[in-house]
C-alpha positions in Angstrom: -27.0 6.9 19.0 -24.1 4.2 20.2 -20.9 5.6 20.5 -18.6 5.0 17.1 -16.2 1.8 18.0 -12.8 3.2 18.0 -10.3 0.9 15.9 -6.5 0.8 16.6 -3.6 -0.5 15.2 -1.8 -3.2 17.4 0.1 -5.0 15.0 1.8 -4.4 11.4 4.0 -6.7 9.2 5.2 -6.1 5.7 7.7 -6.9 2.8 9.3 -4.9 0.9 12.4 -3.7 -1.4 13.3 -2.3 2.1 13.4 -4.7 4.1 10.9 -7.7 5.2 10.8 -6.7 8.9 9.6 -3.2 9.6 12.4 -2.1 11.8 14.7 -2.7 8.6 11.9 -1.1 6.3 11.9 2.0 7.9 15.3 2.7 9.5 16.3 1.9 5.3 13.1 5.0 4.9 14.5 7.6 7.3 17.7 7.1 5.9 16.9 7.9 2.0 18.0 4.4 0.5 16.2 3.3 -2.4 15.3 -0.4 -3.4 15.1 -0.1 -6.9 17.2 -2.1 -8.9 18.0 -4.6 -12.6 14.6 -5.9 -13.0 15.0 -9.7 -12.1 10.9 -10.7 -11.8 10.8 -10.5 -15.8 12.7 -10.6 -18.5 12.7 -6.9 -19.9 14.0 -7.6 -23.0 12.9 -5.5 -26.1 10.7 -3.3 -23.2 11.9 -0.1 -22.6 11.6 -0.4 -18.8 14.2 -2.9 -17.1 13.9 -1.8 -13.6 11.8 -2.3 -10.7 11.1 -2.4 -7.1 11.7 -6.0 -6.2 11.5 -7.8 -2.4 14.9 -9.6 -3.8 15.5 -11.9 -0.8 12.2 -12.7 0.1 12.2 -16.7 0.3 8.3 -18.3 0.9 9.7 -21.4 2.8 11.0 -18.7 5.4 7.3 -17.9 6.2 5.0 -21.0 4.6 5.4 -24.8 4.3 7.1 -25.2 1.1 4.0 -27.4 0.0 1.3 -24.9 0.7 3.9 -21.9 -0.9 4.3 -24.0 -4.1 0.2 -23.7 -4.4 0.3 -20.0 -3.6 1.0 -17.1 -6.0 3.3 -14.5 -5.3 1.4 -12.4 -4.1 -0.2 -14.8 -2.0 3.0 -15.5 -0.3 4.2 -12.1 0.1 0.6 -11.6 1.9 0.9 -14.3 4.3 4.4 -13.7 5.1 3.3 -9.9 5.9 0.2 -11.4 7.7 2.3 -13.9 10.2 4.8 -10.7 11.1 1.7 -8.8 11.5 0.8 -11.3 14.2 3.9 -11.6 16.0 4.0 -8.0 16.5 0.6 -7.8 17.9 1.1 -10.6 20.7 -1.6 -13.1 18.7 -1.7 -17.0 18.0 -3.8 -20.2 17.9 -3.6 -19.5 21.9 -5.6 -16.1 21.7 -7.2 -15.3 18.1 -11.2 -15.8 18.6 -11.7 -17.0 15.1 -14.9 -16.2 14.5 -14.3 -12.5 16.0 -11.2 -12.6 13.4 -11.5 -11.8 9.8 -9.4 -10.1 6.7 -9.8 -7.6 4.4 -7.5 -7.0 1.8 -6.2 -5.3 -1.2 -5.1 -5.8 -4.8 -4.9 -5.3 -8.0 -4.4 -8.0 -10.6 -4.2 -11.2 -8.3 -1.4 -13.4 -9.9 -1.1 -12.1 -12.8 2.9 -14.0 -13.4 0.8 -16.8 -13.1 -1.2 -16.2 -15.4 1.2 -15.2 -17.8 3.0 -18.7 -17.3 -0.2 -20.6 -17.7 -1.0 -19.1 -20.9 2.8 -19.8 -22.3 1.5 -23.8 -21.3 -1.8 -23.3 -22.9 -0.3 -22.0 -26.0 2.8 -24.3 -26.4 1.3 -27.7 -24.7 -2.3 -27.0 -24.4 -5.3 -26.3 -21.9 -5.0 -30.2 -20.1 -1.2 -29.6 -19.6 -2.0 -26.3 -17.3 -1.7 -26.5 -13.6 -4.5 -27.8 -11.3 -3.8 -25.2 -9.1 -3.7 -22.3 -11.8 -7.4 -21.0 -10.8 -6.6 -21.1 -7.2 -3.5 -19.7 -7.6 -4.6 -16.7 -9.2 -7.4 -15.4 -8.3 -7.6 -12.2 -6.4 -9.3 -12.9 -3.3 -7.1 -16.0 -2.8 -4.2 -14.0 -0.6 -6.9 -12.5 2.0 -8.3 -16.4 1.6 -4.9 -18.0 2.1 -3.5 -15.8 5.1 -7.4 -16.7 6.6 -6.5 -20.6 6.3 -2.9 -19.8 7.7 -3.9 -17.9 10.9 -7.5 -19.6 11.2 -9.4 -16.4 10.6 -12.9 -17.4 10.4 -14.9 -14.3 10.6 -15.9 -11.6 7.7 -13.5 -12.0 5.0 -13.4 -9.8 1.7 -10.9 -8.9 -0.9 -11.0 -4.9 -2.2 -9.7 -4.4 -6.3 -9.4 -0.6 -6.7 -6.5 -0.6 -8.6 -3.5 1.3 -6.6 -6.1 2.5 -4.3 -7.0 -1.4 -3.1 -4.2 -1.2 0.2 -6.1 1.7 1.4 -9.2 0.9 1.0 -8.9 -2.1 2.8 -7.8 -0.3 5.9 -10.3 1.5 5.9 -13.4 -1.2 5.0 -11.4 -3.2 7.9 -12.2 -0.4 10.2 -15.8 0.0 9.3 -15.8 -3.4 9.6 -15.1 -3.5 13.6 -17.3 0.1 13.5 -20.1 -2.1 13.2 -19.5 -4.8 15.4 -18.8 -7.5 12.7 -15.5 -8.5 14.0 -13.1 -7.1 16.6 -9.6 -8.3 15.0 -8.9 -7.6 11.1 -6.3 -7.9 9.4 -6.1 -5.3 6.7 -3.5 -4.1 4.2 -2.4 -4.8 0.5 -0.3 -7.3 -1.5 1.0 -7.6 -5.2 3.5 -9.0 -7.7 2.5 -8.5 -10.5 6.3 -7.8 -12.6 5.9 -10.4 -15.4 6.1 -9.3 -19.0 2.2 -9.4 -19.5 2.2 -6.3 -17.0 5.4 -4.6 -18.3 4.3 -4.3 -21.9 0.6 -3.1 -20.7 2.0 -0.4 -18.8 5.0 0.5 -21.6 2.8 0.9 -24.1 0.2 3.6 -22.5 4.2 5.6 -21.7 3.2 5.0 -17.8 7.0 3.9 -16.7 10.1 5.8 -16.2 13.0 4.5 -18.7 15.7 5.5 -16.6 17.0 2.2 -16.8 20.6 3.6 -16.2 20.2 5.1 -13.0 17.9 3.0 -11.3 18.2 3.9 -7.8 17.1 7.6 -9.4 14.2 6.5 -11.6 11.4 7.2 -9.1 11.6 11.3 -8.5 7.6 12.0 -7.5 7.2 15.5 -7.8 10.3 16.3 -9.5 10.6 18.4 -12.6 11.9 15.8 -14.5 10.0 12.7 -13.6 8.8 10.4 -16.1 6.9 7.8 -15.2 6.7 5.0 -11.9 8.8 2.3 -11.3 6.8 -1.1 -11.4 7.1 -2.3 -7.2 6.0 -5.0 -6.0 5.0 -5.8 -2.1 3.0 -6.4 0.8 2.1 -4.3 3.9 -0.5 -5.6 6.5 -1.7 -4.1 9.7 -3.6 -5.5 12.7 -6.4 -3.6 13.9 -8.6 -3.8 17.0 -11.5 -3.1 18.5 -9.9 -0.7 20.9 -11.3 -2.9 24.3 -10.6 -5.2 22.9 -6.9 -4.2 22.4 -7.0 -3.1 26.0 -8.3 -6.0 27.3 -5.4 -8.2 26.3 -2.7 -5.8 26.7 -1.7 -5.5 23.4 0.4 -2.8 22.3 -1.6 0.2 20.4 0.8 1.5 17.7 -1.8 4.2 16.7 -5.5 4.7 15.8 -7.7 4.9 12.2 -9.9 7.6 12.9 -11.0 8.8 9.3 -11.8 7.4 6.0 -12.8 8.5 2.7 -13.6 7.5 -0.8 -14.2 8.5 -4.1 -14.9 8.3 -7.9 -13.5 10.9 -10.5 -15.8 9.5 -12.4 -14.1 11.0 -15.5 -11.1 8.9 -17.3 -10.0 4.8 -17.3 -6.7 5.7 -16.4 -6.2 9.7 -15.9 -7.1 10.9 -13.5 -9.4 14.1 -12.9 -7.8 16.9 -14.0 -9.4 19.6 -11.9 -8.3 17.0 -8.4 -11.7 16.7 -7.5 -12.1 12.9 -6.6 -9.1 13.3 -4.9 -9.9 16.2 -3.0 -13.2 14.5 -2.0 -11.7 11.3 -0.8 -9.5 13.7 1.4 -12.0 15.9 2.6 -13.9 13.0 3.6 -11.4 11.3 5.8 -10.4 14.0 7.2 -14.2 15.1 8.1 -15.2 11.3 9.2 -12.0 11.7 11.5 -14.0 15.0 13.4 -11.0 17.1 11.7 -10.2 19.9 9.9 -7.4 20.4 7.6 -4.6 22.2 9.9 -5.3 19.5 12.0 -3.2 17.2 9.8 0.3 17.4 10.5 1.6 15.4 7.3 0.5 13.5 4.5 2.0 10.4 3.0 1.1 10.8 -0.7 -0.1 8.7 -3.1 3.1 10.3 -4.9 3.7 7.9 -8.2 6.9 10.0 -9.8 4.2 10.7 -13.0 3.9 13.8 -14.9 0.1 13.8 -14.4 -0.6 12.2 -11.4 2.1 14.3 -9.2 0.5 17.4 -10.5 -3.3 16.5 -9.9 -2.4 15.4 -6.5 -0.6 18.5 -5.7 -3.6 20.4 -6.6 -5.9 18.2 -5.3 -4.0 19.0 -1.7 -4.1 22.9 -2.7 -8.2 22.5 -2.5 -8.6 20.7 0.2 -5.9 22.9 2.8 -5.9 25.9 0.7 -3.2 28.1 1.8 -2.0 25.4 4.3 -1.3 23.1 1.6 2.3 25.1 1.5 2.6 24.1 5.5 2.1 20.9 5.5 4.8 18.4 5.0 4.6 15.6 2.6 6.3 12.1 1.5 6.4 10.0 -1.1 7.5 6.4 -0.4 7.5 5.7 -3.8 10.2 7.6 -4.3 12.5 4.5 -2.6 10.1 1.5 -3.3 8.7 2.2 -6.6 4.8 1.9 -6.8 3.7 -1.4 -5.7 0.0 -0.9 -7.1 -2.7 -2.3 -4.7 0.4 -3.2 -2.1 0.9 0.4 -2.0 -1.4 1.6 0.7 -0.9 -1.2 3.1 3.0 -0.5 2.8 2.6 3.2 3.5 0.3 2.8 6.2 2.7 1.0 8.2 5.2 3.9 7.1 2.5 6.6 8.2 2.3 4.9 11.9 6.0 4.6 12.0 6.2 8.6 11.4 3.3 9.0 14.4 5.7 6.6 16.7 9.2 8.1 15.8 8.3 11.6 14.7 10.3 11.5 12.0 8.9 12.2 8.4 11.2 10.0 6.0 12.2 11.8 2.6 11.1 11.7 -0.5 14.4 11.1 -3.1 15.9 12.5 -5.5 13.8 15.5 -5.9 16.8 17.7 -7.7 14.7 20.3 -9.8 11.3 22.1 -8.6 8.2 21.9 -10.8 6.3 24.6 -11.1 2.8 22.9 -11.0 4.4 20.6 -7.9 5.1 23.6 -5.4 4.7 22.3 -1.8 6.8 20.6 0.8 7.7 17.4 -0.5 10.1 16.7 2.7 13.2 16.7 -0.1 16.1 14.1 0.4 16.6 14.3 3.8 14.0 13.0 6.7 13.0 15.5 9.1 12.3 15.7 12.8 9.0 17.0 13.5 6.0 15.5 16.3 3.3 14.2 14.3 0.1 13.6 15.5 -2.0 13.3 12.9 -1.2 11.7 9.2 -3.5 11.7 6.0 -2.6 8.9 3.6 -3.3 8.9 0.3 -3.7 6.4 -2.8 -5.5 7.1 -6.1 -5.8 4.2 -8.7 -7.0 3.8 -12.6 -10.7 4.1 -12.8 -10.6 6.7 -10.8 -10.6 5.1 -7.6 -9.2 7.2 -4.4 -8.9 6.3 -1.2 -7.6 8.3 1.8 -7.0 7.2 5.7 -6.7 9.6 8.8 -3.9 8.0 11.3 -3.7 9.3 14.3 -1.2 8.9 17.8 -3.3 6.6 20.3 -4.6 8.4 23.5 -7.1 6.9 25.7 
């Protein structure tokens, strides 16, 4: 049997209530600052949510022509703007991307949903011939991986992963089997959304799923935290390059780290809870960590999927607990959430570029305002202040409605 391709990161972009440059990003991570402000997306108005996790001075005609950004959704921008960083930081261009070695694979969850939104408020008030012609292209959900493909000239194996807030993960890791096989030796992988429009807010405020800490915004998001109550809507993109490792090594690009495991999994069980017992979860874990040629002490910290809910902090806690057993309470653990808000299917391409940062600087950012322990959330959440510690090896979590869970294995590059 061939010897399994090995598939390394050489490149990472994204855009966030952080920052849009991931030096900014993460020094704001390490040092505890939240981006979570007055909702300024939507108007919240008669919702009880008004907050969110906005990339406030992110301008399109900083990244795109202001002609091709007026045809791209949101979240289509965000994507491409994460993309063309992403490519900076890994030495590529026109001059040295093989297109047809070069492909994308990316996550999301509702496409442009704002969009949408505005196109039915035409539809409604002026009718169906007054819409946009570029309303379909605009907002469908493969169109970001399609539109950062068109900008960099990617012409290999394209694709587009929806699993919810498990879509930014997932794409990492269908990126990386996709160089495994030979199919391409450059992806680009991550997540993107913006989905904060009214359409979203009321779906999500009417199943109870947001926190209504409108007051203290910067406070709302508390994952694992006795007194959490809900997410904070987020909105974002994180991309990463990865390479066929010779391939990386051939050009002299710069290896930021390596994807050695991935796993995935179905609870099977509720449309939006999800397993109570942690199963699927655990699964997707143990899977990664397996496909990596690991075993649980092996990990040295887990970026989790972390959304400041009642439910879903708990599950994931004990999904954790079955996988590491007595470990689990040695392990440390992050939520970026807890400064971003939860970004849905740009979730897992933002915290994988926090995950390689932690492998690079050895420093596990915190997860805020955790105040007052739960008893059903028990473990090392890595409270309020970041902590020095070498990290080797990271296991990064996301879980989404339906179900879906996806889970990487990041580990430090060595030849």
């Amino acid at each position: 049997m061939a010897e399994r391709k090995r598939v390394v990161v050489t490149g990472m972009g994204a855009m966030t209530p952080l920052g849009e440059t991931i030096d900014e990003y993460w020094g704001n991570l390490i040092k505890g600052v939240s981006g979570i402000g007055p909702m300024t997306q939507a108007d919240p108005t008669g919702f009880p949510t008004s907050i969110a996790g906005e990339v406030r001075s992110f301008d399109p005609v900083s990244y795109i022509d202001a002609k091709e950004a007026r045809r791209m959704a949101r979240f289509a921008q965000l994507g491409v703007a994460s993309a063309l960083r992403a490519a900076e930081n890994a030495g590529l261009d026109a001059s040295n991307i093989v297109s047809e070695e070069s492909g994308v694979v990316l996550g999301n969850g509702n496409g442009g949903m704002p969009t949408t939104e505005e196109q039915a408020k035409v539809l409604f008030d002026r009718g169906g011939m007054k819409e946009s012609p570029f309303f379909i292209p605009m907002v469908l959900p493969n169109m970001a991986a399609a539109q950062i493909s068109r900008t960099l000239g990617l012409k290999g194996y394209t694709n587009t992963v929806i699993t919810a807030c498990a879509a930014g993960t997932q794409a990492i890791g269908e990126g990386a089997e996709v160089i495994r096989r030979g199919t391409a030796k450059v992806v680009f992988a991550g997540g993107t959304e913006a989905g904060i429009c009214q359409l979203s807010l009321g779906g999500f405020s009417v199943i109870r799923a947001l926190s209504t800490r409108n007051d203290e915004p910067q406070k709302a998001s508390r994952p694992f935290e006795a007194n959490r109550d809900g997410f904070v809507p987020g909105e974002g993109a994180g991309i990463l390059v990865l390479e066929e490792m010779e391939h990386a090594i051939s050009r002299g690009a710069p290896i930021l780290a390596e994807i050695v495991g991935y796993g995935v999994s179905s609870d099977a069980y509720h449309p939006v809870h999800p397993d109570e017992k942690g199963e699927g979860a655990a699964r997707a874990m143990s899977w990664a960590i397996a496909d990596a040629g690991l075993t649980p002490p092996d990990i040295d910290y887990i970026n989790a999927h972390g959304t400041s809910t009642p439910i879903n902090d708990a599950i994931e806690t004990l999904a954790i607990k079955r996988v590491f057993g007595d470990g689990a309470y040695h392990v440390p653990i992050s939520s970026t959430k807890s400064m971003i808000g939860h970004a849905m299917g740009g979730s897992g391409g933002v915290e994988a570029v926090a995950a390689v940062k932690t492998i690079q600087t050895g420093i596990m950012h915190p997860t805020i305002n955790y105040e007052t322990p739960d008893p059903a959330c028990d473990l090392d959440y890595v409270p309020n202040e970041a902590r020095k510690k070498e990290v080797r090896t990271v296991l990064s979590n996301s879980f989404g409605f339906g179900g879906q869970n996806a889970c990487l294995v990041i580990r430090r590059f060595e030849e």
